[in-house]
C-alpha positions as CSV (number, residue, x, y, z in Angstrom):
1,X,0.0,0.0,0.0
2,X,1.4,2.8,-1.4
3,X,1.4,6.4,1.6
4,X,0.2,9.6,0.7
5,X,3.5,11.0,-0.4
6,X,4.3,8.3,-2.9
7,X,0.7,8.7,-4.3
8,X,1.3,12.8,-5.3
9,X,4.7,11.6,-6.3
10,X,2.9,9.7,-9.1
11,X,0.4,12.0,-9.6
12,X,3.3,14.5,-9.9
13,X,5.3,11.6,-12.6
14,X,2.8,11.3,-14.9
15,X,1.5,15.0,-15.1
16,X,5.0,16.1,-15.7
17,X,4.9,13.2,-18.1
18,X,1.8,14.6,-20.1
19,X,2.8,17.6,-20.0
20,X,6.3,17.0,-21.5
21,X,4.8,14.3,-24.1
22,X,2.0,16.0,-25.2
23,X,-0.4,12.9,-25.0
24,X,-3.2,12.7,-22.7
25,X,-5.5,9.9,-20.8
26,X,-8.0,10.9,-17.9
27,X,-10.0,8.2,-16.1
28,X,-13.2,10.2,-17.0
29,X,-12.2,10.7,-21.2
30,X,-11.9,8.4,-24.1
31,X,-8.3,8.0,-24.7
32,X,-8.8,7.3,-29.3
33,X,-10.4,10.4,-29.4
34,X,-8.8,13.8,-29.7
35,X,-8.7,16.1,-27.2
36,X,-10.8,19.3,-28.8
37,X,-13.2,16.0,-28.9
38,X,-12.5,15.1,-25.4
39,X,-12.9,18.7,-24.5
40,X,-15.8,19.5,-26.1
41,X,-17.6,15.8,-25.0
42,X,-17.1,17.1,-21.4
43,X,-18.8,20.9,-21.9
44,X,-16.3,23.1,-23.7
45,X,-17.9,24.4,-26.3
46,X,-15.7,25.1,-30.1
47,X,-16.0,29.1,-29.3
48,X,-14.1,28.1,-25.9
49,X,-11.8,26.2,-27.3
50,X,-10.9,28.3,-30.3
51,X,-10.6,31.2,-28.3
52,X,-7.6,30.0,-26.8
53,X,-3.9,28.3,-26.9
54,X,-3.9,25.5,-28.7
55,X,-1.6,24.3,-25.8
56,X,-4.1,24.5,-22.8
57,X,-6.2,21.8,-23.9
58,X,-5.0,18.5,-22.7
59,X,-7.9,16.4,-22.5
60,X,-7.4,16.2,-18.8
61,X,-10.5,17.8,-17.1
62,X,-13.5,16.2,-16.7
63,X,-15.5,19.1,-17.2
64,X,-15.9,22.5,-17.6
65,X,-15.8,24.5,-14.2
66,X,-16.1,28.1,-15.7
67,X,-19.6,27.4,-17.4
68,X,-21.1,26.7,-13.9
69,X,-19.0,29.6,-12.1
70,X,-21.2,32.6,-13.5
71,X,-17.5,34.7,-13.1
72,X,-18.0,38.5,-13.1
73,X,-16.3,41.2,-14.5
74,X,-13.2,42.0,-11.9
75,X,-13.5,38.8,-9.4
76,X,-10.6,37.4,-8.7
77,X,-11.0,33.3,-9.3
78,X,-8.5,30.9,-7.9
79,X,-8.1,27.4,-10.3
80,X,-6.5,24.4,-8.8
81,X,-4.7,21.7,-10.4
82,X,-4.4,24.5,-13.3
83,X,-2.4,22.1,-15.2
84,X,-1.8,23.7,-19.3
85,X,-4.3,27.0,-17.9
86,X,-7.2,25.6,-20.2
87,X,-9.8,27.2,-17.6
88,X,-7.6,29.6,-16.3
89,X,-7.5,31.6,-19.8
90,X,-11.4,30.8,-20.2
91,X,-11.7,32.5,-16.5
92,X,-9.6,35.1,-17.4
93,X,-11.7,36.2,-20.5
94,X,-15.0,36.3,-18.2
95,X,-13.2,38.6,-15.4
96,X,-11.6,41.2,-17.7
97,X,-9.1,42.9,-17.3
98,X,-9.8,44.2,-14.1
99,X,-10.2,40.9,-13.2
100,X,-7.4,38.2,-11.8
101,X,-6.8,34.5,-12.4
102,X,-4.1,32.4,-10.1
103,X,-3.5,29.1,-11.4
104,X,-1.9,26.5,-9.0
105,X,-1.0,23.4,-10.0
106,X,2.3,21.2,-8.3
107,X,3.7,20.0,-11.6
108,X,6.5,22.3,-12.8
109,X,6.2,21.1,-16.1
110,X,2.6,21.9,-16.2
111,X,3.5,25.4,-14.8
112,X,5.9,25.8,-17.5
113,X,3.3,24.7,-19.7
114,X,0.4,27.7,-18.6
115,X,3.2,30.3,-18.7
116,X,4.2,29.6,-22.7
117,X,0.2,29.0,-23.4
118,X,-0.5,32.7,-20.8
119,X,2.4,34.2,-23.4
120,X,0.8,32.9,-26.6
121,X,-2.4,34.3,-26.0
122,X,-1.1,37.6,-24.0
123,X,-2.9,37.5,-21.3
124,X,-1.9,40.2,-18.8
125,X,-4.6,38.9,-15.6
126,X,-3.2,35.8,-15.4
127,X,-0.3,34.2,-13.0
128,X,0.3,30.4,-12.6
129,X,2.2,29.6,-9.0
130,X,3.3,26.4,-7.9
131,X,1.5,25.0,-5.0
132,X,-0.6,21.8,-3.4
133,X,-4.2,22.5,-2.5
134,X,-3.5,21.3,1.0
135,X,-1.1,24.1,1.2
136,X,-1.9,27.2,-1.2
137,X,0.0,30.2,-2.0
138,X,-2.9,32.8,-1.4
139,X,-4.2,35.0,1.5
140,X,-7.0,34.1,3.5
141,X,-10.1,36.6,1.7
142,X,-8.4,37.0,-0.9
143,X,-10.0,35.3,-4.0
144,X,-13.7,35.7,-4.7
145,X,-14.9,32.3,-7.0
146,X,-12.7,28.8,-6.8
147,X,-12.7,26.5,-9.8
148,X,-11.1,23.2,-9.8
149,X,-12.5,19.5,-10.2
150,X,-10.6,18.5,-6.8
151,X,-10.5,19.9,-3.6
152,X,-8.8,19.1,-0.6
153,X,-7.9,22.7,0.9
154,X,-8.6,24.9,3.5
155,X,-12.1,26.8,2.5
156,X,-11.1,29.9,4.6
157,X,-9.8,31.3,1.8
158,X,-12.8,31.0,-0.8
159,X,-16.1,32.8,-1.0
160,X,-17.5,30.8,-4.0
161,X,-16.5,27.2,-5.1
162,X,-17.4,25.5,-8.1
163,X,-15.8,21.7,-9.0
């Protein structure tokens, strides 16, 4: 039986893996399909997609987080296990400019993967940071809407949270 830290070890192995190889597989997704398929089969919709990197979309999620957030115009939304920044950048269009998106994700490679796909499509109200979501690298009050699929954190920090 494997502990907890050998478990996000692996979890940590085969994101960096994905994200390195550009292949995908999630429990949740058809792995012979493509993943604009894969995305869109799980809520993305081909305006979403189109609108922006290529990069971001990995076939990973298992759904779409930011059609069931109702974002505003300058929140400030919080995405965890941001992976390539597919909803990240789809956040980030809903909040505007006055707006903020924080990605955190604990897979450097995945980090490095959101910052080339944040530079490709220019987005200035985005930052990815490295983090767990037992242990994340925001202030208490500080973010207005969480998005992720997962959640194991603290919920001091969030106002609204939508997985």
């Amino acid at each position: 039986m494997k502990n907890e830290k050998e478990i996000k070890q692996f979890v940590k192995d085969r994101y960096a893996s994905i994200a390195s190889n550009e292949c995908s597989c999630c429990s949740c997704c058809n792995c012979n399909t493509g993943v604009v398929e894969q995305a869109k089969s799980i809520g993305y919709s081909e305006a979403e997609i189109r609108n922006i990197p290529e990069g971001s979309v990995m076939g990973l999620g298992c759904g779409n987080p930011t059609a069931l957030a109702e974002l505003k115009a300058g929140e400030t939304v919080l995405d965890l296990g941001s992976g390539g920044g597919v909803d990240v950048f789809l956040a980030a269009q809903k909040v505007g400019e006055n707006g903020n998106v924080i990605g955190v994700d604990m897979t450097s490679e995945m980090l490095e993967k959101a910052r080339e796909n944040a530079k490709v499509g220019s987005y200035k109200n985005v930052e990815v940071s490295v983090g767990e979501i037992e242990n994340l690298p925001v202030e208490d009050d500080s973010i207005d809407v969480v998005i992720s699929l997962t959640f194991r954190g603290s919920p001091s920090i969030f106002h609204n949270f939508y997985w």
